[in-house]
N, C-alpha and C positions, 0 to 999 in steps of 0.2 A: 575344402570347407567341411564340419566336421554337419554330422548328423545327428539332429537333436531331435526329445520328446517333447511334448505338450504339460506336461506335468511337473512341477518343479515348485520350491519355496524360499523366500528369503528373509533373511530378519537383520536389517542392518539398524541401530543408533548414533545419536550427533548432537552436538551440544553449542548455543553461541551463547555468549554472556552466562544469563539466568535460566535461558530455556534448554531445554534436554526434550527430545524427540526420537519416536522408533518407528521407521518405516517396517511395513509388513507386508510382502507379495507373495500370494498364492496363485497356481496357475495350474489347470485340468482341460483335459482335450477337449474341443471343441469347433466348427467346420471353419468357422470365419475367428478373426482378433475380435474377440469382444471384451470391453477394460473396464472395472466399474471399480470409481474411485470416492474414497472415504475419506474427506477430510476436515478437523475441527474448521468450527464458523470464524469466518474472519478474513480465509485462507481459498475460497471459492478462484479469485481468479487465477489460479495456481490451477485448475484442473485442465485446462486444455490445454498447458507444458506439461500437465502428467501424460497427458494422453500421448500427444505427439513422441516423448519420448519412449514411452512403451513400444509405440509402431514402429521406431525405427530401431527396436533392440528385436521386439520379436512379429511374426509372422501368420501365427495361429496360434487359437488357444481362447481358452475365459479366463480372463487376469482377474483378480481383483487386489486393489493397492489400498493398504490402510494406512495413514500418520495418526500416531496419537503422539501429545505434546503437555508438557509439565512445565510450568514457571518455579523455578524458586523462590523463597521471599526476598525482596531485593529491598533498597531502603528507601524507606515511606519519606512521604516530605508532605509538611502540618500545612495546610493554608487554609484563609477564612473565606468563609462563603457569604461574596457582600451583598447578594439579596437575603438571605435569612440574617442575617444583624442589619439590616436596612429596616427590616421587617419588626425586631426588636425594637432597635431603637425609637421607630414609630409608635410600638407601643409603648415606651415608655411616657414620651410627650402627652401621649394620650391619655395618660394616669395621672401627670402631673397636675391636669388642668382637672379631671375631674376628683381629685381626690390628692388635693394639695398641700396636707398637712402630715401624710406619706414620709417618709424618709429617702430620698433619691438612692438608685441601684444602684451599689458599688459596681467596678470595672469587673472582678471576681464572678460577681453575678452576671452579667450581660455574657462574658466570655461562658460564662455556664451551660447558657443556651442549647440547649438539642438543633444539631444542624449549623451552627454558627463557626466551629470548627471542622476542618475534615483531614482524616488520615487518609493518604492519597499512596501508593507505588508510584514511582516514578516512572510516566509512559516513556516507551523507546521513541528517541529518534526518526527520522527517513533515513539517516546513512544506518544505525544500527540495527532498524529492521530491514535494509537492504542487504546490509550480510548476513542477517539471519535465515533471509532468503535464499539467497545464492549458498549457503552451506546447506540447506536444505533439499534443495536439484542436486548437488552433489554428492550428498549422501542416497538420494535416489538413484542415482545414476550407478553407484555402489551399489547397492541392491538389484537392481536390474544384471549388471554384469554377473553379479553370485547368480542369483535366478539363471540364469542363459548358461555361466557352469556346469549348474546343477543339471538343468535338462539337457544338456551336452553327453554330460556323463554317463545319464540314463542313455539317450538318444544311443553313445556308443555299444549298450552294452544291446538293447534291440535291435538295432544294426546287426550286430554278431548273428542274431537267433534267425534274423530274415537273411543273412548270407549263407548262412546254413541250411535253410529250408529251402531257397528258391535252388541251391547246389544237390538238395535229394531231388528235387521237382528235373530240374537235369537229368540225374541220373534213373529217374523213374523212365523218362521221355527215351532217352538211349533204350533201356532194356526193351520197352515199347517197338523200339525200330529194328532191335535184333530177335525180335520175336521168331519162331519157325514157322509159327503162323503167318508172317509176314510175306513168304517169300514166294514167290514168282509162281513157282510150281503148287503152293497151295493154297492160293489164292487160286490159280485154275482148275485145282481137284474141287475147291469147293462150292465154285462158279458150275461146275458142271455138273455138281451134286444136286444142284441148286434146280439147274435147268431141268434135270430128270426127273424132276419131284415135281415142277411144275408142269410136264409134259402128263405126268403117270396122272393127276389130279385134274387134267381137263381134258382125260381120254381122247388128246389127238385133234380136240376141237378148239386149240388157239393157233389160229390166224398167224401167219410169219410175222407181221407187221408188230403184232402185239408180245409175242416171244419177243422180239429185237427190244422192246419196250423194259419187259420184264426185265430180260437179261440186262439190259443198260442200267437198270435201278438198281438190281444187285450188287453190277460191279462200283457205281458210286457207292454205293454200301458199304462195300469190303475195301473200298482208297478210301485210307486215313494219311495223307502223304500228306497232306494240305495242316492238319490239325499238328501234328509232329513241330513241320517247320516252324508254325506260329508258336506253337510253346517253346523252341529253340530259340525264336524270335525275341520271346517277353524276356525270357531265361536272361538274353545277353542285356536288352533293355535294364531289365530292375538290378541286374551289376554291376551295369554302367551310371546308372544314378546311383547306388550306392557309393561306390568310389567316387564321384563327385560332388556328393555331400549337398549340405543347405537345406531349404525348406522342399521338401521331396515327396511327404505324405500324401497328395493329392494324386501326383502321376505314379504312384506306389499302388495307390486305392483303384485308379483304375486298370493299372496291369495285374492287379490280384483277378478284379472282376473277368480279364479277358482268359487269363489262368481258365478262371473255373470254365467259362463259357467252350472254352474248347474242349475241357476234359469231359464237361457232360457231351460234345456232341462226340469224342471221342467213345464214350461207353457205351451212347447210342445205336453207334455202328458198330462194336465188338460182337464179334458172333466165336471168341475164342474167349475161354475160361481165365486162360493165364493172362489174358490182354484185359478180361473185363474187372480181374483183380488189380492189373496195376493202375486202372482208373480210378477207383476206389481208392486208393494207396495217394491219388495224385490229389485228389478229391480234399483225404483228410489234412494234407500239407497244406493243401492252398489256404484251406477255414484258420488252420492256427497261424500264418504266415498273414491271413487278412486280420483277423486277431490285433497281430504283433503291430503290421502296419496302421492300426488307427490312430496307435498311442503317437505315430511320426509326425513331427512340425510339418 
Protein backbone atom coordinates (compact mmCIF):
# COMPACT_ATOMS: atom_id res chain seq x y z
CA UNK A 1 0.00 0.00 0.00
CA UNK A 2 1.35 3.02 -1.19
CA UNK A 3 2.06 6.07 1.25
CA UNK A 4 0.13 9.10 1.03
CA UNK A 5 0.08 13.06 1.97
CA UNK A 6 -2.72 14.98 3.52
CA UNK A 7 -2.53 17.56 0.98
CA UNK A 8 -3.94 17.19 -2.33
CA UNK A 9 -6.78 18.80 -4.90
CA UNK A 10 -9.40 17.89 -7.31
CA UNK A 11 -11.57 19.32 -10.00
CA UNK A 12 -13.72 16.94 -11.72
CA UNK A 13 -17.11 18.10 -14.07
CA UNK A 14 -20.48 16.06 -15.34
CA UNK A 15 -23.30 16.82 -16.94
CA UNK A 16 -27.22 14.93 -17.13
CA UNK A 17 -29.62 16.44 -19.39
CA UNK A 18 -29.57 20.35 -18.84
CA UNK A 19 -27.61 20.45 -15.76
CA UNK A 20 -23.73 20.74 -15.90
CA UNK A 21 -21.80 20.51 -12.39
CA UNK A 22 -18.02 20.75 -11.02
CA UNK A 23 -17.06 19.03 -8.14
CA UNK A 24 -14.10 20.68 -6.08
CA UNK A 25 -11.91 18.88 -3.35
CA UNK A 26 -9.40 20.44 -1.46
CA UNK A 27 -7.47 18.70 1.32
CA UNK A 28 -4.58 19.96 3.95
CA UNK A 29 -3.15 18.21 7.03
CA UNK A 30 -4.92 17.90 9.79
CA UNK A 31 -4.90 15.35 13.18
CA UNK A 32 -8.34 13.67 12.61
CA UNK A 33 -10.77 13.42 8.86
CA UNK A 34 -12.43 16.42 9.15
CA UNK A 35 -14.93 17.00 5.70
CA UNK A 36 -16.81 20.17 5.24
CA UNK A 37 -19.21 20.03 2.44
CA UNK A 38 -20.71 22.76 0.12
CA UNK A 39 -23.65 22.19 -1.57
CA UNK A 40 -26.37 24.28 -3.63
CA UNK A 41 -29.86 24.27 -1.67
CA UNK A 42 -32.12 21.56 -2.82
CA UNK A 43 -29.23 18.92 -2.51
CA UNK A 44 -28.85 18.80 1.53
CA UNK A 45 -29.65 15.22 1.81
CA UNK A 46 -26.76 14.27 -0.42
CA UNK A 47 -24.32 15.40 2.34
CA UNK A 48 -24.09 12.38 4.62
CA UNK A 49 -23.21 10.22 1.17
CA UNK A 50 -20.55 12.93 0.71
CA UNK A 51 -19.32 12.39 3.99
CA UNK A 52 -19.45 8.58 4.28
CA UNK A 53 -17.67 8.52 1.10
CA UNK A 54 -14.80 10.67 1.82
CA UNK A 55 -14.22 8.35 4.99
CA UNK A 56 -13.95 5.38 3.18
CA UNK A 57 -11.45 7.08 0.42
CA UNK A 58 -9.35 8.83 2.96
CA UNK A 59 -8.12 8.67 6.65
CA UNK A 60 -6.90 12.05 7.74
CA UNK A 61 -6.80 15.39 6.67
CA UNK A 62 -9.40 18.77 6.56
CA UNK A 63 -11.30 18.06 3.22
CA UNK A 64 -13.58 20.45 2.09
CA UNK A 65 -15.99 19.32 -1.02
CA UNK A 66 -17.61 21.97 -3.19
CA UNK A 67 -20.54 21.24 -6.13
CA UNK A 68 -21.51 24.03 -7.90
CA UNK A 69 -24.29 23.31 -10.59
CA UNK A 70 -25.73 25.22 -13.79
CA UNK A 71 -29.06 24.51 -15.45
CA UNK A 72 -29.24 25.30 -19.13
CA UNK A 73 -32.34 26.81 -20.42
CA UNK A 74 -34.52 23.94 -21.24
CA UNK A 75 -38.13 24.45 -22.90
CA UNK A 76 -40.49 26.48 -21.09
CA UNK A 77 -44.19 25.06 -21.25
CA UNK A 78 -47.07 28.26 -20.97
CA UNK A 79 -49.95 27.29 -18.51
CA UNK A 80 -52.71 29.38 -16.87
CA UNK A 81 -52.92 30.09 -13.51
CA UNK A 82 -56.63 29.14 -12.53
CA UNK A 83 -56.67 31.19 -9.30
CA UNK A 84 -55.52 34.49 -10.81
CA UNK A 85 -58.17 34.24 -13.92
CA UNK A 86 -60.64 32.83 -11.29
CA UNK A 87 -59.71 36.23 -9.68
CA UNK A 88 -60.34 38.04 -13.12
CA UNK A 89 -62.93 36.81 -14.06
CA UNK A 90 -64.74 37.62 -10.60
CA UNK A 91 -63.80 40.81 -11.31
CA UNK A 92 -65.27 41.11 -14.20
CA UNK A 93 -69.03 40.05 -13.04
CA UNK A 94 -68.31 42.53 -10.69
CA UNK A 95 -68.13 45.35 -13.22
CA UNK A 96 -70.79 44.19 -15.11
CA UNK A 97 -73.38 44.64 -12.42
CA UNK A 98 -72.10 47.88 -11.27
CA UNK A 99 -71.28 49.52 -14.35
CA UNK A 100 -73.50 47.84 -17.02
CA UNK A 101 -73.47 49.75 -19.85
CA UNK A 102 -69.52 48.96 -20.13
CA UNK A 103 -68.44 46.97 -23.06
CA UNK A 104 -67.69 43.27 -22.00
CA UNK A 105 -63.72 42.26 -21.86
CA UNK A 106 -62.63 40.73 -25.02
CA UNK A 107 -60.90 37.16 -24.44
CA UNK A 108 -57.39 39.27 -25.52
CA UNK A 109 -57.90 41.24 -22.49
CA UNK A 110 -58.62 38.80 -19.74
CA UNK A 111 -55.73 36.52 -21.23
CA UNK A 112 -53.75 40.00 -20.83
CA UNK A 113 -54.02 39.82 -17.24
CA UNK A 114 -50.58 39.94 -15.16
CA UNK A 115 -50.32 36.45 -13.47
CA UNK A 116 -53.05 34.80 -15.65
CA UNK A 117 -50.47 33.33 -17.76
CA UNK A 118 -47.06 31.71 -16.78
CA UNK A 119 -43.84 30.64 -18.43
CA UNK A 120 -42.87 27.70 -16.53
CA UNK A 121 -39.19 25.21 -17.27
CA UNK A 122 -40.25 22.12 -17.42
CA UNK A 123 -39.55 20.47 -13.72
CA UNK A 124 -37.53 17.18 -13.89
CA UNK A 125 -38.99 13.97 -13.14
CA UNK A 126 -38.20 11.32 -10.19
CA UNK A 127 -36.49 9.00 -12.72
CA UNK A 128 -34.52 12.01 -14.25
CA UNK A 129 -33.48 13.61 -11.14
CA UNK A 130 -32.62 10.09 -9.93
CA UNK A 131 -29.99 9.91 -12.51
CA UNK A 132 -28.89 13.15 -12.24
CA UNK A 133 -28.17 12.01 -8.88
CA UNK A 134 -26.55 8.93 -9.34
CA UNK A 135 -24.06 10.69 -12.12
CA UNK A 136 -23.46 12.99 -9.46
CA UNK A 137 -21.90 10.30 -6.54
CA UNK A 138 -20.16 9.22 -9.54
CA UNK A 139 -18.47 11.97 -10.68
CA UNK A 140 -17.63 12.42 -6.91
CA UNK A 141 -16.26 9.42 -6.51
CA UNK A 142 -14.03 10.51 -9.56
CA UNK A 143 -12.81 13.19 -7.87
CA UNK A 144 -11.98 11.57 -4.70
CA UNK A 145 -9.86 8.84 -6.54
CA UNK A 146 -7.82 11.91 -8.46
CA UNK A 147 -7.63 13.56 -5.00
CA UNK A 148 -6.10 10.12 -3.18
CA UNK A 149 -3.72 10.14 -6.76
CA UNK A 150 -2.69 13.20 -6.10
CA UNK A 151 -1.73 12.86 -2.36
CA UNK A 152 -0.30 9.46 -3.34
CA UNK A 153 2.04 11.08 -5.42
CA UNK A 154 3.19 13.56 -3.07
CA UNK A 155 2.97 10.93 -0.14
CA UNK A 156 5.60 8.86 -2.53
CA UNK A 157 7.91 11.61 -3.06
CA UNK A 158 8.04 12.41 1.36
CA UNK A 159 8.27 9.00 1.73
CA UNK A 160 11.62 9.14 -0.27
CA UNK A 161 12.90 12.25 1.92
CA UNK A 162 11.91 10.32 5.52
CA UNK A 163 13.68 7.06 3.98
CA UNK A 164 16.44 8.94 3.56
CA UNK A 165 16.81 10.70 6.73
CA UNK A 166 15.79 7.90 9.19
CA UNK A 167 18.96 5.81 6.86
CA UNK A 168 21.51 9.03 8.04
CA UNK A 169 19.72 8.75 11.67
CA UNK A 170 21.26 4.86 11.16
CA UNK A 171 24.19 5.85 10.10
CA UNK A 172 24.69 8.72 12.82
CA UNK A 173 23.71 5.77 15.47
CA UNK A 174 26.56 3.24 13.91
CA UNK A 175 29.32 5.93 14.01
CA UNK A 176 27.90 6.74 17.74
CA UNK A 177 28.65 2.93 18.66
CA UNK A 178 32.03 2.86 16.92
CA UNK A 179 33.16 5.79 18.75
CA UNK A 180 36.82 5.32 20.53
CA UNK A 181 35.30 6.90 23.18
CA UNK A 182 33.09 4.12 23.36
CA UNK A 183 35.34 1.36 24.27
CA UNK A 184 35.82 -0.66 27.09
CA UNK A 185 39.30 0.65 27.97
CA UNK A 186 38.09 4.28 27.86
CA UNK A 187 35.18 4.16 29.27
CA UNK A 188 37.55 2.77 32.43
CA UNK A 189 40.32 5.52 31.99
CA UNK A 190 37.62 7.92 32.29
CA UNK A 191 35.52 6.23 35.12
CA UNK A 192 38.75 6.32 37.03
CA UNK A 193 39.47 9.91 36.11
CA UNK A 194 36.42 10.39 37.41
CA UNK A 195 36.84 8.68 40.75
CA UNK A 196 40.34 10.71 41.23
CA UNK A 197 38.78 13.89 41.02
CA UNK A 198 36.16 13.04 43.30
CA UNK A 199 38.55 11.47 45.90
CA UNK A 200 41.11 14.72 45.34
CA UNK A 201 37.80 17.12 46.08
CA UNK A 202 36.55 15.46 49.34
CA UNK A 203 40.16 15.11 50.73
CA UNK A 204 39.64 11.53 51.65
CA UNK A 205 36.40 12.34 53.63
CA UNK A 206 33.91 10.11 51.39
CA UNK A 207 32.61 7.38 53.04
CA UNK A 208 33.19 3.86 50.85
CA UNK A 209 29.42 3.55 50.74
CA UNK A 210 29.13 6.84 49.17
CA UNK A 211 32.18 6.56 46.56
CA UNK A 212 30.29 3.05 45.40
CA UNK A 213 27.24 5.69 44.99
CA UNK A 214 29.20 8.06 43.08
CA UNK A 215 31.00 5.73 40.95
CA UNK A 216 27.63 3.73 40.15
CA UNK A 217 26.25 7.27 38.74
CA UNK A 218 29.05 7.82 36.70
CA UNK A 219 29.15 4.67 35.16
CA UNK A 220 25.17 4.79 34.28
CA UNK A 221 26.39 8.08 32.88
CA UNK A 222 28.98 6.95 30.52
CA UNK A 223 26.28 3.37 29.34
CA UNK A 224 24.70 4.80 26.42
CA UNK A 225 24.00 1.00 25.19
CA UNK A 226 20.48 1.20 26.05
CA UNK A 227 19.82 4.63 24.02
CA UNK A 228 21.75 3.16 20.76
CA UNK A 229 19.56 0.06 20.66
CA UNK A 230 16.33 1.90 20.83
CA UNK A 231 17.26 4.31 18.03
CA UNK A 232 18.35 0.94 16.12
CA UNK A 233 15.01 -0.07 17.31
CA UNK A 234 12.84 2.95 15.79
CA UNK A 235 15.37 2.93 12.69
CA UNK A 236 13.93 -0.58 11.74
CA UNK A 237 10.27 0.31 13.09
CA UNK A 238 9.84 3.62 10.78
CA UNK A 239 11.30 1.15 7.66
CA UNK A 240 9.10 -1.25 8.31
CA UNK A 241 6.12 1.13 8.06
CA UNK A 242 7.40 2.74 5.34
CA UNK A 243 7.43 -0.31 3.20
CA UNK A 244 4.12 -1.19 4.30
CA UNK A 245 2.62 1.73 3.33
CA UNK A 246 -1.19 3.25 4.16
CA UNK A 247 -2.29 5.58 6.53
CA UNK A 248 1.24 5.73 8.82
CA UNK A 249 1.52 9.48 9.97
CA UNK A 250 0.41 8.91 13.36
CA UNK A 251 2.86 5.77 14.39
CA UNK A 252 5.59 7.98 12.28
CA UNK A 253 4.73 11.02 14.55
CA UNK A 254 5.44 9.11 17.44
CA UNK A 255 8.59 7.25 16.45
CA UNK A 256 9.98 10.75 15.49
CA UNK A 257 9.14 11.91 19.23
CA UNK A 258 10.86 8.73 20.60
CA UNK A 259 13.99 9.62 18.10
CA UNK A 260 14.47 12.78 19.78
CA UNK A 261 13.77 11.73 23.28
CA UNK A 262 16.57 9.31 23.07
CA UNK A 263 19.05 11.57 21.37
CA UNK A 264 18.43 14.26 24.01
CA UNK A 265 19.13 11.71 26.65
CA UNK A 266 21.89 10.45 24.63
CA UNK A 267 23.66 14.12 24.55
CA UNK A 268 22.92 14.22 28.08
CA UNK A 269 25.24 11.64 29.03
CA UNK A 270 28.08 12.52 26.30
CA UNK A 271 31.05 13.64 28.18
CA UNK A 272 32.94 12.99 24.56
CA UNK A 273 33.11 15.84 21.99
CA UNK A 274 32.82 13.81 18.98
CA UNK A 275 29.77 11.87 20.51
CA UNK A 276 28.19 15.14 21.68
CA UNK A 277 28.48 16.34 18.06
CA UNK A 278 26.89 13.44 16.56
CA UNK A 279 23.85 14.07 18.86
CA UNK A 280 23.38 17.22 17.57
CA UNK A 281 23.80 15.86 14.02
CA UNK A 282 20.93 13.36 15.19
CA UNK A 283 18.95 15.99 16.75
CA UNK A 284 18.83 18.19 13.35
CA UNK A 285 17.53 14.99 11.22
CA UNK A 286 14.97 14.00 13.43
CA UNK A 287 13.28 18.09 13.37
CA UNK A 288 13.36 17.87 9.52
CA UNK A 289 12.25 14.01 9.26
CA UNK A 290 9.29 15.25 11.95
CA UNK A 291 8.79 18.08 9.58
CA UNK A 292 8.50 15.70 6.71
CA UNK A 293 6.21 13.30 8.81
CA UNK A 294 3.35 15.73 9.55
CA UNK A 295 2.51 16.37 6.01
CA UNK A 296 1.86 11.83 6.24
CA UNK A 297 -1.92 10.37 5.99
Amino acid sequence: MAVASMTGFARVQGEAGVVRWTWEIRSVNGKNLDVRVRIPAGLENLEQNIRERCAKALKRGNVSVGLSMKRDEGEAVLSVNERALEAVLSAIELLKVRVPDVAPPTLDGILAQKGVFELKEQEDDEETRAAMIAALLETLDEALEALVDMRRGEGAVIGKVVGDQVALVAELTSRAETLPARTAEAIKARLSAQVVALLDASSGALAPQRLHQEVAILATKADIREELDRLQAHVSAVQELLATGGPIGRRLDFLAQEFNRETNTLCSKSNDVELTSIGLDLKSVIDQMREQIQNLE
